[in-house]
C-alpha positions as CSV (number, residue, x, y, z in Angstrom):
1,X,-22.2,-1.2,-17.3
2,X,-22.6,1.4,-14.5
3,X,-26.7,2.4,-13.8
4,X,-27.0,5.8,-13.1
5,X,-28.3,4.9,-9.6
6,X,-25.0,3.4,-9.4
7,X,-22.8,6.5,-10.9
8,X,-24.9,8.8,-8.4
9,X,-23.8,6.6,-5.1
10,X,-20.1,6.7,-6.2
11,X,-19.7,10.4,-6.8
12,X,-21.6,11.3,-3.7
13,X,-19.1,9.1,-2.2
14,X,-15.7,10.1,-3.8
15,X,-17.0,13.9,-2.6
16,X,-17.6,12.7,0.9
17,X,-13.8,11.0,0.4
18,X,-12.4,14.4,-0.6
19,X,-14.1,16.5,1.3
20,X,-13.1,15.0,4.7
21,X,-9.4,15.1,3.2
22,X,-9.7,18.1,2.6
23,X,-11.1,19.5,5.9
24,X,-8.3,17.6,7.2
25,X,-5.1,19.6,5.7
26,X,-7.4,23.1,6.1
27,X,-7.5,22.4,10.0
28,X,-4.0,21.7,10.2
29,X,-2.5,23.9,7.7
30,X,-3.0,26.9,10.4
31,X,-0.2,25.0,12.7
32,X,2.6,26.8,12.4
33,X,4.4,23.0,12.6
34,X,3.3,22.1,9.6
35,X,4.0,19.5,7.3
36,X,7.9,18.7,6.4
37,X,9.0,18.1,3.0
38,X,12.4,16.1,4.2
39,X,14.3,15.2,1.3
40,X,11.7,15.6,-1.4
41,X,12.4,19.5,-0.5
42,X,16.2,19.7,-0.5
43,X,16.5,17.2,-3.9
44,X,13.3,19.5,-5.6
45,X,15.2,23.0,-4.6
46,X,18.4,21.9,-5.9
47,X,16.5,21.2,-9.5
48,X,15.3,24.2,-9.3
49,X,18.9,25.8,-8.8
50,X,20.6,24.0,-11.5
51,X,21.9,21.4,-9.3
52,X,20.1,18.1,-10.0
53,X,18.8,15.4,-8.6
54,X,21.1,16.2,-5.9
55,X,21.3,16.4,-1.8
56,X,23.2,15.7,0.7
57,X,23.6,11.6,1.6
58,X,25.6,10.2,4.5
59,X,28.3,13.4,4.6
60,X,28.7,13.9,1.2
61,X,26.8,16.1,-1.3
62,X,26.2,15.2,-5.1
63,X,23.9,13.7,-7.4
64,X,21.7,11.4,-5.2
65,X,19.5,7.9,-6.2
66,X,18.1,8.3,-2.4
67,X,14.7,8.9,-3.7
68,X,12.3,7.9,-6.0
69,X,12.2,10.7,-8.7
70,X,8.2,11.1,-8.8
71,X,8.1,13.2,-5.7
72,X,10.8,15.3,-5.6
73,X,9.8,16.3,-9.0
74,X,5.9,16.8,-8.2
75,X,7.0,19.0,-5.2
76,X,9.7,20.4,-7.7
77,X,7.1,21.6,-10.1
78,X,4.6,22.7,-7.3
79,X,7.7,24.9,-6.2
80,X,8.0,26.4,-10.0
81,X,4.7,27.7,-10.0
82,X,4.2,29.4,-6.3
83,X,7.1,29.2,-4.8
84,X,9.8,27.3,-3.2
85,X,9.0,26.0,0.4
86,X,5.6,28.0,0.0
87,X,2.7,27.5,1.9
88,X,0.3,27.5,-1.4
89,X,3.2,24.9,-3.4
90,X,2.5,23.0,-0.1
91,X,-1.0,23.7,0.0
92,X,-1.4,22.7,-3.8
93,X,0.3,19.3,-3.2
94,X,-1.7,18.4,-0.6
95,X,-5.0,19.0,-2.3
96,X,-3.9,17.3,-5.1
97,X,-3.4,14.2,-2.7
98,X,-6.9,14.8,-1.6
99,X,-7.5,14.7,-5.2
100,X,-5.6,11.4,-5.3
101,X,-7.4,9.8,-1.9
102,X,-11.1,10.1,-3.1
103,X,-9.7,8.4,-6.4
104,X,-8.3,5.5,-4.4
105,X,-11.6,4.9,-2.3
106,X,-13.9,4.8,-6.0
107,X,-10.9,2.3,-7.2
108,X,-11.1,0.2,-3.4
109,X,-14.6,-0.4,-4.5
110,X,-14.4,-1.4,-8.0
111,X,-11.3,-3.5,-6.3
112,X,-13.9,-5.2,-3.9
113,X,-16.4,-5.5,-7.0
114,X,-14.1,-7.3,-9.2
115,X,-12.9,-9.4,-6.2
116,X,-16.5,-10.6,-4.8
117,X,-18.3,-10.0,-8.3
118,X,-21.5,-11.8,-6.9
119,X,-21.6,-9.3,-3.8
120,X,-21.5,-5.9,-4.6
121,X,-22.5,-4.7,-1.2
122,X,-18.8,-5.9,-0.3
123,X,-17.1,-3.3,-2.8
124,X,-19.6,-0.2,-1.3
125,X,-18.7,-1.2,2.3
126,X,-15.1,-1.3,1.8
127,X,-14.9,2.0,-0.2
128,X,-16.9,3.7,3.0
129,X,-14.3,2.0,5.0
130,X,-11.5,3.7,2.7
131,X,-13.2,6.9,2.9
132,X,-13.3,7.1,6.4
133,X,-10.4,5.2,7.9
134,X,-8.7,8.4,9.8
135,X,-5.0,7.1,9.2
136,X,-6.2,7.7,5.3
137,X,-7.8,10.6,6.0
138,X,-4.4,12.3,7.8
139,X,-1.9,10.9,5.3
140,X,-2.7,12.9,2.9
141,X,-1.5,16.4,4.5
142,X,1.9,14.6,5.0
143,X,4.1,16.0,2.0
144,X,5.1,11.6,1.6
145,X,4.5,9.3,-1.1
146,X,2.4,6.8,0.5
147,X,-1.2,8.4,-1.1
148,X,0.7,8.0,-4.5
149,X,1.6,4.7,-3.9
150,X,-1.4,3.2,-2.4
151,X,-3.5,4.6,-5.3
152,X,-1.0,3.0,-7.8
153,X,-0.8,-0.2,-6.4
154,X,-4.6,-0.9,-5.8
155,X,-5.4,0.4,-9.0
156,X,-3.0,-1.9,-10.4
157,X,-4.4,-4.9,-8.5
158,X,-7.9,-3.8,-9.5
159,X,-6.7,-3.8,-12.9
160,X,-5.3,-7.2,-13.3
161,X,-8.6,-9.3,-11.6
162,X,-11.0,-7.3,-13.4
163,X,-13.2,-9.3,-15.8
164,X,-13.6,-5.9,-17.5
165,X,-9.3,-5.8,-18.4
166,X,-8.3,-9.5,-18.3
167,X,-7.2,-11.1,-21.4
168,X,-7.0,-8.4,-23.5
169,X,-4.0,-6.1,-25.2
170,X,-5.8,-3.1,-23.3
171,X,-5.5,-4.5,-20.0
172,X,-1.3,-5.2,-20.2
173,X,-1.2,-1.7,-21.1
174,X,-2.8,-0.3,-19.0
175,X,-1.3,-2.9,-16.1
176,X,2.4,-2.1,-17.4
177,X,1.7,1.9,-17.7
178,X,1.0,1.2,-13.9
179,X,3.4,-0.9,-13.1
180,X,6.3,1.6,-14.7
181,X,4.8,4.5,-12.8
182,X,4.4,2.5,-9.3
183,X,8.2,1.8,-9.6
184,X,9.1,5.2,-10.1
185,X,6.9,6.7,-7.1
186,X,7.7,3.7,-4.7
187,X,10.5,0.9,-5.9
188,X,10.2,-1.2,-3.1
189,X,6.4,-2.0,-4.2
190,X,8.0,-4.2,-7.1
191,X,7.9,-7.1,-4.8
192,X,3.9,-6.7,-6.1
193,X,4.4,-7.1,-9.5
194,X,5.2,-10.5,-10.3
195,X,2.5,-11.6,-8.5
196,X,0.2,-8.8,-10.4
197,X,1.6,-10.0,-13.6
198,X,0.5,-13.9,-12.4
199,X,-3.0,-12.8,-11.3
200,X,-3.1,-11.0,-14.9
201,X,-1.5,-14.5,-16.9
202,X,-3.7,-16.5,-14.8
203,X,-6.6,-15.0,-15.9
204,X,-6.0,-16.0,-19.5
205,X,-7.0,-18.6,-21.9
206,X,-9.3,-21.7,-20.3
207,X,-6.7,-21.9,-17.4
208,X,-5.0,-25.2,-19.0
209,X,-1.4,-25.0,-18.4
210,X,-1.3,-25.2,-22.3
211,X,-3.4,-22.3,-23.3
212,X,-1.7,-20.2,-20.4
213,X,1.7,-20.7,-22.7
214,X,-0.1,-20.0,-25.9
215,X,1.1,-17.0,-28.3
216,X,-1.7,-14.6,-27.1
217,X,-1.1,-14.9,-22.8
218,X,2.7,-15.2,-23.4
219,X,2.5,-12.0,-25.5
220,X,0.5,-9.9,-23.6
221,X,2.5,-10.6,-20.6
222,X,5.5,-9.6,-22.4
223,X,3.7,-6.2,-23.6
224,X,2.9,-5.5,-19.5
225,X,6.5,-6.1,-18.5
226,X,8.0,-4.2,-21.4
227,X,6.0,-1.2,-21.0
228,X,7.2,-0.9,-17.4
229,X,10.3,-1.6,-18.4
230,X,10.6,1.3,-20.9
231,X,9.2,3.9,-18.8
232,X,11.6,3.2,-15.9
233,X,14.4,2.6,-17.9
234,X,15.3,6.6,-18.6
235,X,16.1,6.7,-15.1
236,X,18.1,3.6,-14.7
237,X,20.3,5.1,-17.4
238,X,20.4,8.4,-15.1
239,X,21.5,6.5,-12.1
240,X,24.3,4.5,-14.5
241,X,25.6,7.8,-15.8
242,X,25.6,9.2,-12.2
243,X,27.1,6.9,-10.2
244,X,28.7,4.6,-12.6
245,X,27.0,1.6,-12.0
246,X,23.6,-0.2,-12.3
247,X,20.9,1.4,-9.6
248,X,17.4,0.5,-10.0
249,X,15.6,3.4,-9.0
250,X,16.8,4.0,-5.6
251,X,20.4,3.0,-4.1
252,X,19.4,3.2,-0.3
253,X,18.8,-1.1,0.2
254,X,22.0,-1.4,2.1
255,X,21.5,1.6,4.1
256,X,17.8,0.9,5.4
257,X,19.3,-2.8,6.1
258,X,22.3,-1.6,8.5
259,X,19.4,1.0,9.7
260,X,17.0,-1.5,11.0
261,X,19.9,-4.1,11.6
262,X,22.5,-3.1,14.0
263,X,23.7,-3.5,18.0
264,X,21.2,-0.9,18.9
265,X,18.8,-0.7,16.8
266,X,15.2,-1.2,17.5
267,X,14.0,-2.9,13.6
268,X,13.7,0.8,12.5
269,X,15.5,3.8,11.6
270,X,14.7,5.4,14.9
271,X,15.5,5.4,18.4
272,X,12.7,6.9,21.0
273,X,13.9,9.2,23.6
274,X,12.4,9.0,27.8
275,X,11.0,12.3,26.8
276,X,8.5,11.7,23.8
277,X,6.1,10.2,25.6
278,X,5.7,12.4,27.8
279,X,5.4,15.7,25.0
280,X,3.0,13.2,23.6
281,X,0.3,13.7,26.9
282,X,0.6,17.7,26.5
283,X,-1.3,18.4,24.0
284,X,-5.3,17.9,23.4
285,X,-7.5,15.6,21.4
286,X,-8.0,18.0,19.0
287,X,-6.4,17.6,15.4
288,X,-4.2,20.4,15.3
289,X,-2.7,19.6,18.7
290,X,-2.2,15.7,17.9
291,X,-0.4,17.4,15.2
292,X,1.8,19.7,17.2
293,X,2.5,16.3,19.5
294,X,3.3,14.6,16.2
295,X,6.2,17.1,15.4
296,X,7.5,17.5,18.9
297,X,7.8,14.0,19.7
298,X,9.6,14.0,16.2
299,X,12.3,16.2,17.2
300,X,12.9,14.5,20.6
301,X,13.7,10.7,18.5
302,X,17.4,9.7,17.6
303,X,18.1,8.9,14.3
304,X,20.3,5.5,13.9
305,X,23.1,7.9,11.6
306,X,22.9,10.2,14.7
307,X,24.2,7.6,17.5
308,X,26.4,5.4,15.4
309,X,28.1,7.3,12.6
310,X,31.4,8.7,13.7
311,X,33.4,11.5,11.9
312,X,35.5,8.7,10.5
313,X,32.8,7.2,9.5
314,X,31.5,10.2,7.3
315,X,35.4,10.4,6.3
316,X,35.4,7.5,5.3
317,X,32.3,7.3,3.2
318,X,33.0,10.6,1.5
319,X,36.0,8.4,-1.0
320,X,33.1,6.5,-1.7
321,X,30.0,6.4,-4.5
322,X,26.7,6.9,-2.8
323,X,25.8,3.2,-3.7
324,X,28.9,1.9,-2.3
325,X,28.6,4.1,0.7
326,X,25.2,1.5,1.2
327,X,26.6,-1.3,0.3
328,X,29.4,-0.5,2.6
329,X,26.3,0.1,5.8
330,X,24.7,-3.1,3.8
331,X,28.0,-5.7,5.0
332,X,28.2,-3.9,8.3
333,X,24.3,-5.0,8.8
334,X,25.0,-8.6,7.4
335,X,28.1,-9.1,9.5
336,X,25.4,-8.2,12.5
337,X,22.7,-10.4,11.7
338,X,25.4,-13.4,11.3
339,X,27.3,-12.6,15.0
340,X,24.1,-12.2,16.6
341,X,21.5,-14.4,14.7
342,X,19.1,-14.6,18.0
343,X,19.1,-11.3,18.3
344,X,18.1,-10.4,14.5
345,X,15.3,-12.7,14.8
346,X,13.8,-11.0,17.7
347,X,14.1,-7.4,15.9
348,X,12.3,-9.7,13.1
349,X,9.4,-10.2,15.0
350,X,9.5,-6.9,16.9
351,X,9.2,-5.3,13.5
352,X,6.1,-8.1,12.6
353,X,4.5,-6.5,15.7
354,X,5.5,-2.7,14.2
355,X,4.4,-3.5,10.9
356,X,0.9,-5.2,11.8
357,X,0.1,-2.9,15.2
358,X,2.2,0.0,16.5
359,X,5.7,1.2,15.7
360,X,6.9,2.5,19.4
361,X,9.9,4.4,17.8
362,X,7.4,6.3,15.4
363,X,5.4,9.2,16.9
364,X,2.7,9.0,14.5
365,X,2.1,5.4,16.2
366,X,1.7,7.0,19.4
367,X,-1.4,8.5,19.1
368,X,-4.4,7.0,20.9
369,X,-6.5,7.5,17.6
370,X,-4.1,5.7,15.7
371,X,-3.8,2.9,17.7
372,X,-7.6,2.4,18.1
373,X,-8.4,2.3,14.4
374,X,-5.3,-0.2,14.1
375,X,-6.7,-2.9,16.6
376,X,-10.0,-2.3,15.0
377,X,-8.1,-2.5,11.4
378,X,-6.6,-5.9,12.8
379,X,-9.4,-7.4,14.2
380,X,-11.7,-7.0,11.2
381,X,-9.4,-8.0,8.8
382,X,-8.3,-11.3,10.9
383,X,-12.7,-11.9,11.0
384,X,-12.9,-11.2,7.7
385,X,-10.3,-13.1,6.0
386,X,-11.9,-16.4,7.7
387,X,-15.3,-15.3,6.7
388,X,-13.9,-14.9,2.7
389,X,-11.5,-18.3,2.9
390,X,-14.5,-19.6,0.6
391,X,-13.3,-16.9,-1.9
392,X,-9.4,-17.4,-1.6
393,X,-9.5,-18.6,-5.4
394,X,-10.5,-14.3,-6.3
395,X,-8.8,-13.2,-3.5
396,X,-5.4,-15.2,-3.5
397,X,-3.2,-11.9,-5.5
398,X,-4.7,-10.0,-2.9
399,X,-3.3,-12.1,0.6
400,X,0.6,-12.7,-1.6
401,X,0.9,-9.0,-2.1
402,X,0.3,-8.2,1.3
403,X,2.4,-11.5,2.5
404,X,5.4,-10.9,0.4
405,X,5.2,-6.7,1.2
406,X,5.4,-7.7,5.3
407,X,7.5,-10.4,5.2
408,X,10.0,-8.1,3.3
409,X,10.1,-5.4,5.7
410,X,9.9,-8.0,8.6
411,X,12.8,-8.9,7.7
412,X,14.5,-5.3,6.6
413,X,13.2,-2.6,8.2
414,X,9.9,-1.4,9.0
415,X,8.3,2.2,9.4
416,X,4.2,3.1,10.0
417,X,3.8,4.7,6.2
418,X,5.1,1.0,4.7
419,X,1.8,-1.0,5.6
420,X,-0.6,2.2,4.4
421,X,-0.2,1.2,0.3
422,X,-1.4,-2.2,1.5
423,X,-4.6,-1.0,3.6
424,X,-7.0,-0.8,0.8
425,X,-6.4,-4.5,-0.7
426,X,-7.0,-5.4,3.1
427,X,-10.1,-3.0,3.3
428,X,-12.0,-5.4,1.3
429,X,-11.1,-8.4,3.3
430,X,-12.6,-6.3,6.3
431,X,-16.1,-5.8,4.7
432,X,-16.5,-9.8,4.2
433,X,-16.9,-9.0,8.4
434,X,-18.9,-6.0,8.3
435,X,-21.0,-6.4,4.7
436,X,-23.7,-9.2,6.7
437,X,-24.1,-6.9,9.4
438,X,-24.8,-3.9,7.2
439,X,-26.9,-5.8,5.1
440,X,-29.3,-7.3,8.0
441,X,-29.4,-4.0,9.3
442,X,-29.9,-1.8,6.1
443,X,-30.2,-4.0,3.1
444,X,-32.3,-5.9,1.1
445,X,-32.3,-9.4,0.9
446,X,-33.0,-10.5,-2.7
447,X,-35.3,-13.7,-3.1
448,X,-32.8,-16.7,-4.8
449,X,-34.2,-19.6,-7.0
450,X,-32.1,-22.8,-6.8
451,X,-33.2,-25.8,-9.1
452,X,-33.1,-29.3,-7.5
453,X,-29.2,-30.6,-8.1
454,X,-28.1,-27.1,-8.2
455,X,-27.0,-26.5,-4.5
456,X,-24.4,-29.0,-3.5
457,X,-25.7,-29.4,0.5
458,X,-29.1,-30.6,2.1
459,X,-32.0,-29.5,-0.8
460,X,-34.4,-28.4,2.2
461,X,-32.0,-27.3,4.2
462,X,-32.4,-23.7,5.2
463,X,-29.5,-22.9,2.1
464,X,-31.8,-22.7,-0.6
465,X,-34.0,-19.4,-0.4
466,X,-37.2,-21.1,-1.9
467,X,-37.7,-24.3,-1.8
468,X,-38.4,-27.1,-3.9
469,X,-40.6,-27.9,-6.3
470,X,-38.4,-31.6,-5.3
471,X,-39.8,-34.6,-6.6
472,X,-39.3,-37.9,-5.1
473,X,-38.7,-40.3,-7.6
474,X,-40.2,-44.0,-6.5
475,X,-37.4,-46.6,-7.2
476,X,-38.2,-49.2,-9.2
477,X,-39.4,-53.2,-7.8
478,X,-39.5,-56.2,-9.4
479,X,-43.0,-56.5,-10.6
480,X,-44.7,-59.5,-8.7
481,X,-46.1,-61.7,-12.2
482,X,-49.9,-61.5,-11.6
483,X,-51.0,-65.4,-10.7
């Protein structure tokens, strides 16, 4: 249980959390460049016209599987109530992402408590580290779903390795209510959830293979992977009666491949021009002109569709599905990466240096802020995860998630908003390089007892807090028989 010392420090944090967010979006709003909605927009104005889940995909117009339904919907229903395009419907949304960013920093802590149960100073400094990080701070005046899905995902790791939730029917209901909802806002974050559902199996029974495979581990499991199976599975039955065919959740796979695979491409969907860099140098430091940079340098990058999609292309496509029209960019890209095998490999680790540094095609990327906070991001988190390898046992879902999310897009195609659902995880690995300093500077050092036997070094080495009482214990002679 929480003291109230305790409750106190975490609200006076999650209001420092949301009130930087939310100074952010009120100095930008006033730009007249403000935030685009992108597709979200189009898709949540033509549900609110009648038309459905619908836009226009690669030439053709109809009912589209190009999103994730959670956002278009949000921004749909934000549109209902003040307007479509609005500033307020905009205004709302992005307060209710502050909303959602000062949630994820209190959950980044209880993520770091859970994780390092015997240090809770690591959980406070990675929650300040959440709270202030600026990339956090900006993302959540972009109309995007990365807030959504970095709260959903840590929450759901916090879920599964916390003592509180593990082993019980509570826990895989919550965990699969999670799980369902994370698919829906971002799909490609499934690559998390078997190893979510491991860290949550693991936890069970005495950790014998045998009582991992009893009735009670087995079932719960099942109960986490059905409930996210049942709430995504009204929307699976959407795509099937839209298209015609199977679609889990989104039917873009084969286009983002060709995207970040073909003659020209640079690992991403986006080709910089000469130009950008140098709208990037006109404006000031302050926020609201890095913003206005931000947008320019947007409009002066080439889109992949925009160079190599021909009329006959778009012709060609429009006799098609909209999954087959990606699965038809999806053989193009595999055809690629099989002529030219060297050449994918080096946009595979050009996009490993995107997805861990900068993206040079991305504008966001570009600013100098940005780029400090990464190396600093990069740096800590390299210190720290060889400061924590004593922990790897608690922290092990924690470095797969991360592995499996990079290696994916390493491989696919990378962007600077995939790696922000994985920051927080990687904000507590951080603090196992920050946490000694703050304490020597700030903290208290409490006084620890160890019994003789129960450190496994040196007993007066400079490991045990107090020492002793040790006795030495005279070994025992052969008497000499008294003459």
């Amino acid at each position: 249980m929480l003291g109230s010392r305790k409750i106190v420090m975490l609200a006076l944090l999650g209001l420092l959390a949301l009130g930087l967010r939310v100074w952010v979006v009120v100095a930008i709003s006033g730009e007249h460049a403000g935030p685009l909605t992108f597709e979200h927009g189009h898709i949540a104005d033509n549900l609110l016209q009648d038309q459905g889940f619908a836009i226009e995909y690669l030439g053709t117009e109809g009912p589209t599987s190009q999103q994730a339904p959670f956002y278009p919907m949000l921004l749909a229903a934000a549109y209902c109530c003040l307007g479509s395009g609005s500033p307020a419907a905009i205004l709302a949304v992005q307060l209710l992402q502050c909303v959602i960013g000062a949630a994820l920093v209190l959950v980044v802590v209880w993520l770091g408590w859970s994780l390092a149960p015997g240090h809770r100073s690591i959980g406070w400094v990675a929650g300040i580290g959440a709270a202030l990080y600026p990339t956090h701070l900006y993302m959540v005046s972009h109309l995007q779903v990365a807030t959504w899905a970095a709260f959903l995902l840590t929450l759901l790791i916090a879920v599964v390795v916390s003592p509180r939730w593990k082993a019980t029917r509570g826990g895989a209901i919550i965990a699969g209510t999670i799980s369902g909802c994370l698919l829906l806002v971002e799909p490609i974050l499934s690559i998390a959830l078997p190893i979510c559902a491991t860290a949550f199996w693991m936890a069970e029974g005495t950790g014998t293979w045998k009582s991992l495979f009893a009735r009670g581990p087995i079932y719960r499991l099942a109960l986490m992977a059905g409930i996210a199976a049942a709430i995504i599975t009204p929307w699976t039955i959407r795509n099937y009666l839209a298209h015609g065919q199977f679609v889990f959740i989104k039917s873009t796979f084969g286009y983002a491949l060709w995207q970040g695979n073909n003659p020209i491409s640079w690992g991403t969907d986006k080709i910089p021009k000469e130009s950008v860099e140098t709208i990037r140098n006109l404006h000031n430091g302050t926020l609201a002109g890095i913003n206005r940079a931000m947008w320019d340098a947007r409009h002066e990058t080439l889109y992949i569709d925009d160079v190599l999609l021909s009329k006959a292309d778009y012709e060609k496509m429009a006799k098609l599905t909209e999954p087959d029209r990606s699965k038809l960019l999806g053989r193009r890209a595999i055809n690629f990466i099989v002529a030219e095998p060297w050449k994918y490999a080096r946009l595979c680790l050009q996009r490993l240096r995107y997805f861990l540094l900068f993206d040079e095609t991305n504008p966001k990327a570009a600013n100098r802020l940005y780029r400090i906070t990464t190396a600093g991001w990069l740096v800590l988190i390299f210190l720290g995860l060889i400061l924590s390898r004593g922990h790897a046992k608690m922290l092990w879902p924690t470095y797969a998630i991360f592995a499996a999310v990079m290696v994916f897009h390493t491989l696919v195609i990378v962007s600077a908003r995939f790696r922000i659902p994985l920051e927080p995880m990687s904000f507590v690995w951080a603090s196992w390089a920050i946490t000694p300093v703050v304490v020597r500077l700030f903290g208290r050092k409490p006084i620890q007892i160890h019994r003789p036997g129960d450190f496994p070094r040196d007993p007066f080495s400079s490991d045990h807090s107090l020492q002793g009482p040790h006795f030495r214990i005279p070994t025992p002679t052969r008497q000499r028989r008294a003459g």
